[in-house]
C-alpha positions as CSV (number, residue, x, y, z in Angstrom):
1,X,-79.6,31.6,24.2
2,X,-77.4,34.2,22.0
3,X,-76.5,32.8,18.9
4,X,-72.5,32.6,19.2
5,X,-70.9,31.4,15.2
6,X,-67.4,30.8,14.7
7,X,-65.5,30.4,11.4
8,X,-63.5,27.7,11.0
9,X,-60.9,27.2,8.1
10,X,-57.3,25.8,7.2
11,X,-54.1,26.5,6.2
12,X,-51.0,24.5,4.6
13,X,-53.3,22.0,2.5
14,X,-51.2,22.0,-0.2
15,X,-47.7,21.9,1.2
16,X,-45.7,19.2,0.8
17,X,-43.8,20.0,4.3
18,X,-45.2,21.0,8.0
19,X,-48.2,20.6,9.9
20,X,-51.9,21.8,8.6
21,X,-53.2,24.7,11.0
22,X,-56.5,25.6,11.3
23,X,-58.6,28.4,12.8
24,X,-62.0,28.8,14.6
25,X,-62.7,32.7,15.4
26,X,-65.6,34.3,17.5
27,X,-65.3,38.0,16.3
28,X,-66.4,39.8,19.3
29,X,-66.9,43.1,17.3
30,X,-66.8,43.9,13.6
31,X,-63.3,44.0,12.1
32,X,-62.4,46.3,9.1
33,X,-60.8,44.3,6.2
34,X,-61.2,41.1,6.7
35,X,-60.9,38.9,3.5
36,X,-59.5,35.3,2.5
37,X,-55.6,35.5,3.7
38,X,-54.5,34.5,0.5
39,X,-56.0,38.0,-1.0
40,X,-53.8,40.2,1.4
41,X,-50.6,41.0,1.9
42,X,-48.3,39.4,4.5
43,X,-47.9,42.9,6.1
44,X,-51.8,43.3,6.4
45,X,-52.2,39.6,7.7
46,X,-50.1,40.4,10.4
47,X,-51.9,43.7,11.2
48,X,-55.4,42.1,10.9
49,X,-54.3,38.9,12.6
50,X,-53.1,40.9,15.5
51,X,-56.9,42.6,15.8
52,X,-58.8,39.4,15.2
53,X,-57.1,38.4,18.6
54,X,-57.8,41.3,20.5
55,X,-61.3,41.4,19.4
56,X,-62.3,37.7,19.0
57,X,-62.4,34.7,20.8
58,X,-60.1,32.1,18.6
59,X,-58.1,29.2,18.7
60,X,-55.3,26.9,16.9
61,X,-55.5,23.4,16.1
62,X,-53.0,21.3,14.3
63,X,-52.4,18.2,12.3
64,X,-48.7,17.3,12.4
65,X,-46.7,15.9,9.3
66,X,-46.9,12.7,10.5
67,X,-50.8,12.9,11.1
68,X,-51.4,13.8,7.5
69,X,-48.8,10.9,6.3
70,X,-51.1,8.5,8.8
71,X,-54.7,9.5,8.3
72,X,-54.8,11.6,4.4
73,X,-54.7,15.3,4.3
74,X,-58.3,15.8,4.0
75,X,-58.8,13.5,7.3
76,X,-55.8,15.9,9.2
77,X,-57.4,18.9,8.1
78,X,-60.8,17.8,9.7
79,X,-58.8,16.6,13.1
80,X,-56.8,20.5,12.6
81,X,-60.5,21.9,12.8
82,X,-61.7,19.9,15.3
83,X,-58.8,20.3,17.7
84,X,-59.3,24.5,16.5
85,X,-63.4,24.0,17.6
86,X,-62.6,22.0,20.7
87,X,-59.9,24.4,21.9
88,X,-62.2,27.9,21.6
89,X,-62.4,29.3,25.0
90,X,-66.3,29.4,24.6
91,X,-68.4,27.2,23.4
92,X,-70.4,28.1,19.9
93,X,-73.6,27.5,19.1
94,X,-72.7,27.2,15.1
95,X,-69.8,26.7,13.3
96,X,-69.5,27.6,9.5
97,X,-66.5,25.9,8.0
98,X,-64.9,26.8,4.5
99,X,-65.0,24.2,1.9
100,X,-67.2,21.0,1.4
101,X,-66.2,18.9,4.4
102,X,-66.7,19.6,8.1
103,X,-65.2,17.8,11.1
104,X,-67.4,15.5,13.3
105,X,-69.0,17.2,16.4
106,X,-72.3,17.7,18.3
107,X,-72.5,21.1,17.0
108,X,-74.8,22.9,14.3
109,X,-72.4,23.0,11.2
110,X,-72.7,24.8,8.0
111,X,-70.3,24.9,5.0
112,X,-69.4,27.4,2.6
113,X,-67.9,27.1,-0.3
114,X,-65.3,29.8,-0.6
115,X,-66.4,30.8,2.9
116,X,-63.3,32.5,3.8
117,X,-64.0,35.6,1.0
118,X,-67.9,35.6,1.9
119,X,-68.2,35.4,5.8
120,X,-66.4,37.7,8.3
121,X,-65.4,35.0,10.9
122,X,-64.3,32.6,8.3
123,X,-61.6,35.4,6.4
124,X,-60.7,35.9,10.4
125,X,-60.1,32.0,10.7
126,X,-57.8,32.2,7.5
127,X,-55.9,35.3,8.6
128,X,-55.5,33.9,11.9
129,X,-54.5,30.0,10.5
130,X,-52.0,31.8,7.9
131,X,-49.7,33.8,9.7
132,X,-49.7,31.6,12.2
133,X,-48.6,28.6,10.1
134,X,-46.3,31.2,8.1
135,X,-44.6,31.7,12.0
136,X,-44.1,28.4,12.4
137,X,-42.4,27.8,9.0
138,X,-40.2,30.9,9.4
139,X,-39.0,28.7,13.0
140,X,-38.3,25.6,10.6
141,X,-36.3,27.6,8.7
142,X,-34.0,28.0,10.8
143,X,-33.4,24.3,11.4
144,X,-33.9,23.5,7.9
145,X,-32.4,26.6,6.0
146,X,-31.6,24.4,2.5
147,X,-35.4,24.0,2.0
148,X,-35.9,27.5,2.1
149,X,-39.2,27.3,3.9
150,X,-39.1,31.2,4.7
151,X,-40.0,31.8,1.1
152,X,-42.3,28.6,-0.4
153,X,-43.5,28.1,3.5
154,X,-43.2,24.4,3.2
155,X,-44.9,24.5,-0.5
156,X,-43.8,22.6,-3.4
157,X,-41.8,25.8,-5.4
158,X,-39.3,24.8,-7.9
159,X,-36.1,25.6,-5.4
160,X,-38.1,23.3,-2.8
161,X,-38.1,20.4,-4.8
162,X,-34.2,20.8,-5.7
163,X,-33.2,21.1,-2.6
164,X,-35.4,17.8,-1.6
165,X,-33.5,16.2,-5.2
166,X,-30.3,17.0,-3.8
167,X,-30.6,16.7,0.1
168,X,-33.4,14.4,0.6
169,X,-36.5,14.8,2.9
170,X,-36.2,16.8,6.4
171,X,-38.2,15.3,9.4
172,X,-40.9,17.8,8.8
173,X,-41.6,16.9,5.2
174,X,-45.1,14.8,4.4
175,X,-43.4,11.7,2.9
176,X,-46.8,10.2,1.5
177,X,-46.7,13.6,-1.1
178,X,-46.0,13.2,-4.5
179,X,-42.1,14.3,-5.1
180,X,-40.8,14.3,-1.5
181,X,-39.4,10.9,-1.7
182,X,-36.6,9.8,-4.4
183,X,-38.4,7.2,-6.7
């Protein structure tokens, strides 16, 4: 049987409001570029992003605000991946994951630390996890314009945190984070 890898990695770890999105890429040919999304610019995300789905196999899964105030952001991350994994149109024969922890399935698993700069499908996952979380944030925006989530995407910036002083939490902010909730 052909050997058939997928990268897997996260987005929106660190964020104090939105879901976590993660990434699982089969590269179905060799894509020019690809590096850990935070190492690009938005511009060449988009442009790579829209490649890696022409020329990959990929899916999205996601760990909702509320999942991460339930279960621990690590444990949401791992679900994110896992619901990425499950969703694939095609099934892998080994997944290498980005980081230290891997999410529970039947499935040959590997993890690199800083995978998403050293293997091709993992930068793919991360380019493909980042503008799409970036997408959704821009949409929350929108709704939730005094947070400014089109410019700190849901991350704890200065201006974030002064607009959750003086307007409180939204519905989409992780109210187990530290400075989200008045003391």
């Amino acid at each position: 049987m052909k050997n058939i890898i997928a990268g897997v990695d996260e987005v929106g770890r660190g964020a104090i409001a939105g879901p976590v999105i993660a990434a699982a890429v089969i590269l179905k040919k060799d894509i020019e570029g690809l590096k850990d999304s935070k190492k690009i610019s938005e511009k060449k995300r988009i442009e790579l992003s829209n490649k890696i789905k022409k020329y990959s196999y990929f899916a999205i899964g996601s760990a909702s605000h509320n999942e991460i105030d339930k279960f621990n952001i690590l444990n949401a991350s791992l679900l994110a991946m896992k619901r990425a994994i499950l969703n694939l149109p095609i099934k892998p024969t080994k997944i290498l994951v980005d980081g230290i922890h891997k999410p529970d399935l039947d499935i040959e698993m590997e993890v690199i630390i800083g995978g998403d700069s050293l293997i091709k499908q993992i930068s793919a996952a991360s380019i493909i996890a980042k503008v799409y979380r970036d997408n959704l944030m821009y949409k929350f925006d929108k709704k939730f314009s005094v947070y400014g989530f089109k410019n700190n995407k849901g991350y704890g910036t200065k201006q974030h945190y002064s607009a959750l002083e003086i307007n409180g939490h939204s519905t989409i902010h992780r109210r187990t984070f530290k400075g989200v909730l008045k003391r």
